[in-house]
C-alpha positions in Angstrom: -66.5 -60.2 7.4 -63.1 -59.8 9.2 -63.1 -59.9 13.0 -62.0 -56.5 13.9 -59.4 -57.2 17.0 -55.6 -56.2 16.1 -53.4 -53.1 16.2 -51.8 -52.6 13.5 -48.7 -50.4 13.4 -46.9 -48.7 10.8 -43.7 -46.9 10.4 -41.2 -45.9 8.2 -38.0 -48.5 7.7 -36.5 -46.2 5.7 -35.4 -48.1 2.8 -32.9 -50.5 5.8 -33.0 -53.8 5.2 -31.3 -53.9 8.9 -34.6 -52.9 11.4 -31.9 -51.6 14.0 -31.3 -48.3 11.1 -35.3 -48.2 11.1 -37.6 -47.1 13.0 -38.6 -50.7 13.2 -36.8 -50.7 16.7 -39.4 -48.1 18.3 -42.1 -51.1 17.1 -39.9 -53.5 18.6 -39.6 -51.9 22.2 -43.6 -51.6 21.5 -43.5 -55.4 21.7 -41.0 -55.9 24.1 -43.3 -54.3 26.5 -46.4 -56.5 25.8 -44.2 -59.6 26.8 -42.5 -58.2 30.1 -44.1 -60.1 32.9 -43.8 -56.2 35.2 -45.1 -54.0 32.8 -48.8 -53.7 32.3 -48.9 -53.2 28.4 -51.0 -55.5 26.1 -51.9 -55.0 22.4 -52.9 -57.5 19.4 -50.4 -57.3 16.8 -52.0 -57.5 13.5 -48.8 -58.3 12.0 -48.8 -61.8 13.7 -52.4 -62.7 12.6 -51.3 -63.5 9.0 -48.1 -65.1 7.1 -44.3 -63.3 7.3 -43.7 -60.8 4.1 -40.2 -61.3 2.7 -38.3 -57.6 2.2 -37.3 -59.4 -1.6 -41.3 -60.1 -2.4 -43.1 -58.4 -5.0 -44.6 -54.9 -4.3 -47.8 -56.5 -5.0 -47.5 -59.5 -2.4 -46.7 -56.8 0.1 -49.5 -54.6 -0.3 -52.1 -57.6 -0.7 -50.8 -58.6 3.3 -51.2 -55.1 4.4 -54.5 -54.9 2.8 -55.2 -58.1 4.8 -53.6 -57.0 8.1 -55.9 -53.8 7.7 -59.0 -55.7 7.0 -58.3 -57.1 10.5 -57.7 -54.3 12.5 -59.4 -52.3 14.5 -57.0 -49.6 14.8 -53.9 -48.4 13.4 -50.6 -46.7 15.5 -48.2 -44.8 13.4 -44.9 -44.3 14.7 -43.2 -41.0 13.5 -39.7 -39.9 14.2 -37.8 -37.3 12.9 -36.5 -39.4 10.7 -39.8 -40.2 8.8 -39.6 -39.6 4.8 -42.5 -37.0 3.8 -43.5 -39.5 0.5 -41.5 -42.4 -0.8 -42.2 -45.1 1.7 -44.9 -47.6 2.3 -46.3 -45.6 5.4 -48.0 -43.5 2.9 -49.8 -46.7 1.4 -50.9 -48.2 4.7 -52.1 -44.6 5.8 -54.3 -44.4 2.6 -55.5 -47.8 2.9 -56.1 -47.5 7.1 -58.0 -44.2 6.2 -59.7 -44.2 2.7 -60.5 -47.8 2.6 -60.3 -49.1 6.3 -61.4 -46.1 8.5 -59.3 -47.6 10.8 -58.5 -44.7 13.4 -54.8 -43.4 13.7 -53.0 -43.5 17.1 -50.1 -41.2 15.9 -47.1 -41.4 18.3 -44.2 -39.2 17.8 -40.7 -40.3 19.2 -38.2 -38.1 21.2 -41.2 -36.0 22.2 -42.2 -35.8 25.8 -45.0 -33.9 25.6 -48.0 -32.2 23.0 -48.9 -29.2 24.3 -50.9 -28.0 21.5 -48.4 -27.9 18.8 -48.8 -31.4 17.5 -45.7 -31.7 15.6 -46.7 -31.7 12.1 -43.7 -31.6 10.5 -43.3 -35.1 11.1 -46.6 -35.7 9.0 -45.8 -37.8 5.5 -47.4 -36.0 2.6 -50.3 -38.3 3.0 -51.4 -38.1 6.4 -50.8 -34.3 6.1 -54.0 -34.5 3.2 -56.0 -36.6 5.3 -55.5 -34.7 8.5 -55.3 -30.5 6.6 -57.0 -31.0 3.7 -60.3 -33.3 3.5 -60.1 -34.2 7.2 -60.8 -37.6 6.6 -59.0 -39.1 9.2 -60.0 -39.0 13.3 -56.7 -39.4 15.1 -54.9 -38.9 18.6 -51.6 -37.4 18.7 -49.4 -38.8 21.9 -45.9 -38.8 22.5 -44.3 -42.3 22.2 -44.2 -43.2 26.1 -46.0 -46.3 27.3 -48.7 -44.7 29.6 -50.5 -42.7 26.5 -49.8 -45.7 23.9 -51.3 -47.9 26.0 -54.3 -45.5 26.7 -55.1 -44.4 23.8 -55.1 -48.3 22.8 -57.4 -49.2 25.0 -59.8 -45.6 24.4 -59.8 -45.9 20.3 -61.0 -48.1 17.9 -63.2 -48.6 15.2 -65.3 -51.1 17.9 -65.9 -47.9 20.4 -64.8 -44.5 20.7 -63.3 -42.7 17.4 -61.4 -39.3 18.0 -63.2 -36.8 17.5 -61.3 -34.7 14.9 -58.2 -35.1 13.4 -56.5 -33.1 15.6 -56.8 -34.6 19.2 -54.0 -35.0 21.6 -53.4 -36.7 24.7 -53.7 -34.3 27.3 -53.3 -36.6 30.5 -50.3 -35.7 31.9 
């Protein structure tokens, strides 16, 4: 069996081969915080516990290193901005997989939002996450906006190791 220890995070690149017209650069300033020497932020990236995926390999190759990356993780951040496609994109796969197969829990993090005040910002939800979180309520997830103190709490307070939200529905409320 897998030893349980990364985060892995997912989010839309919209179709870009450039990550700068993704939302591949709100990841990026994710990492660029674990490796400043004055900010206290530390995560395991899943993504760099197994080989590189090409954008030009098969659809097949891609989804057997997700599967991998997800075997190895003990939880999952999604990034959502408003410019996440509702279907269409691999963030649906890795949400099915994280949650159906995985039962990884979801960190959600939504960018350009300071705040969730109870109104977790739903429209943001792909098709697939809005099933799992409406619907059959299979997932347990925390809703947080994308600032560095609540990522890096809710990294610490969720996993599949510890404690799981509770519901689908939580949100960070320590303000």
């Amino acid at each position: 069996m897998a030893y349980r220890n990364g985060t892995y995070v997912a989010f839309d690149a919209l179709g870009e081969t450039n990550p700068c017209n993704s939302d591949f650069k709100h990841f990026a300033l994710i990492k660029a915080w674990t490796e400043n020497d004055n900010i206290d932020f530390s995560f395991v990236d899943s993504h760099e516990k197994t080989y590189a995926v090409q954008d030009t390999s098969l659809l097949s190759t891609l989804k057997k290193s997700i599967q991998e990356r997800l075997r190895n993780s003990k939880q999952m951040l999604v990034i959502l901005s408003p410019n996440t496609r509702l279907e269409g994109s691999m963030l649906s796969y890795e949400i099915e997989q994280a949650v159906d197969i995985y039962h990884l829990p979801l960190i959600i993090v939504y960018t350009g939002i300071e705040k969730i005040a109870g109104v977790i910002p739903s429209w943001r939800w792909p098709n697939s996450l809005r099933k799992r979180i409406r619907e059959d309520r299979s997932v347990r997830a925390i809703h947080i906006p994308y600032l560095q103190i609540p990522i890096q709490w809710a990294l610490k307070q969720f996993s599949i190791h510890d404690a799981m939200p509770q519901s689908p529905e939580e949100y960070y409320t320590a303000y």
